[in-house]
N, C-alpha and C positions, 0 to 999 in steps of 0.2 A: 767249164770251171778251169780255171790255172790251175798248174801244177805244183804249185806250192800248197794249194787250198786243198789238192787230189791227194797230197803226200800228209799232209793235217789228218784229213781222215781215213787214209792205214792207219796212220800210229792207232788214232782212236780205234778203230775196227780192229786191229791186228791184240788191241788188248782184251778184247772181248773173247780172245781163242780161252777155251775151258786153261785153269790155271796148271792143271795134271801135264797140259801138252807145252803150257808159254816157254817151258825154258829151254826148251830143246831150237825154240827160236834164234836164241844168243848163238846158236853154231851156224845159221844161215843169214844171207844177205838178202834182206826182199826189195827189188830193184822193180819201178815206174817207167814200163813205156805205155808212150799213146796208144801206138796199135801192132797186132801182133803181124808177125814177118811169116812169107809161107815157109818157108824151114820152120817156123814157131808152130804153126798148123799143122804141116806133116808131123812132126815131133808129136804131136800131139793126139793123131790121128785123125783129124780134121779134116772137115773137107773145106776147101777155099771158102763157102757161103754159110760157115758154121761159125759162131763167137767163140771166142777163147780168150775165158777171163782170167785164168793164171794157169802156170807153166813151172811145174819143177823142176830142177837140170841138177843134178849132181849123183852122188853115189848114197842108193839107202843104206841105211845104219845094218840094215840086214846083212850087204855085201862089202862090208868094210874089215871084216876080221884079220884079210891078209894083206892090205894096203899101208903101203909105209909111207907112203906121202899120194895127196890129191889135193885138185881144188875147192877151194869153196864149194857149198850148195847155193845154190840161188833160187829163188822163189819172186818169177815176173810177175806184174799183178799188168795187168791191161788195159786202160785206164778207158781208152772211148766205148770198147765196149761192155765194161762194167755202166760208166755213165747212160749207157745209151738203154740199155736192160733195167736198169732203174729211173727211168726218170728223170736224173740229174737233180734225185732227191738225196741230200745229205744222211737222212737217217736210213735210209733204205739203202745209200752205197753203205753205209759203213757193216750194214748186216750182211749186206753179198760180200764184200771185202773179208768178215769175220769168217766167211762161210768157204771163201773161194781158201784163204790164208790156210785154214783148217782142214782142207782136202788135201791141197798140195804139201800142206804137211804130211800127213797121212803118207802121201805116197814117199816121204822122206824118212819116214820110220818103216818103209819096205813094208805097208799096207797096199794089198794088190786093189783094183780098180773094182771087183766086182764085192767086194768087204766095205769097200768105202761108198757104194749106192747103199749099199744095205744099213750100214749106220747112218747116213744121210736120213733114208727113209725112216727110221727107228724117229731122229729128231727133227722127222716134219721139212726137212730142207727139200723134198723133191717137185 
C-alpha cells in the first residue's frame, strides 16, 4: 500500500485510541516510516529478527516535573511491518495501528512495559 493510503489509516486507527487517552495525542507527533532502523530495534530491545510496530521516543509525563524545555515526543508507527502482520488488510491494520498507537502511548504517560502486557491482556490484545 502507498503511504498516503498507510497515513489514511492511522488517522482512522489512531481515532479508535479509548477517548480518556485521545488528547494526550495533541502533545505528540506520530511520524510513518517503512521500516524500522537497528538503533530503532535496539532502542527498543529488539532483536534484529523481531518486528517492531511502533517506537516511542521522548520524555514520559512521569519524568517531566523538572524539565524547562525538551523535544517533542514522537510516536513511530512502522508501516511494513504493521502491513506484513496483518495482511495488508485495511481493517485489521487499522486495529493493530489503534493497538500499537495505545501502547506507545502508555509508555508516554510513564506506564512501564510489564502494566501495559497486563492491560493488553485484560482487553484481549495479546
Amino acid at each position: 500500500m502507498d503511504r498516503s493510503a498507510f497515513e489514511q489509516i492511522v488517522a482512522e486507527g489512531s481515532a479508535r485510541i479509548p477517548v480518556a487517552f485521545r488528547g494526550y495525542l495533541r502533545e505528540i507527533v506520530l511520524v510513518v516510516e517503512r521500516e524500522p532502523t537497528k538503533a530503532h530495534q535496539r532502542s527498543a530491545g529488539l532483536a534484529s529478527d523481531e518486528e517492531l510496530f511502533g517506537l516511542y521516543e521522548g520524555t514520559p509525563r512521569t519524568e517531566r516535573a523538572y524539565l524547562t524545555y525538551r523535544l517533542p515526543d514522537t510516536i513511530t508507527l512502522f508501516q511494513g511491518p504493521i502491513e506484513r502482520a496483518c495482511g495488508g488488510d485495511p481493517e485489521v491494520i487499522k486495529e493493530e495501528i489503534a493497538r500499537t498507537v495505545w501502547h506507545e502511548l502508555a509508555h508516554a504517560l510513564g506506564v512501564q512495559e510489564e502494566r501495559i502486557d497486563q492491560l493488553e491482556a485484560d482487553r484481549g490484545w495479546t
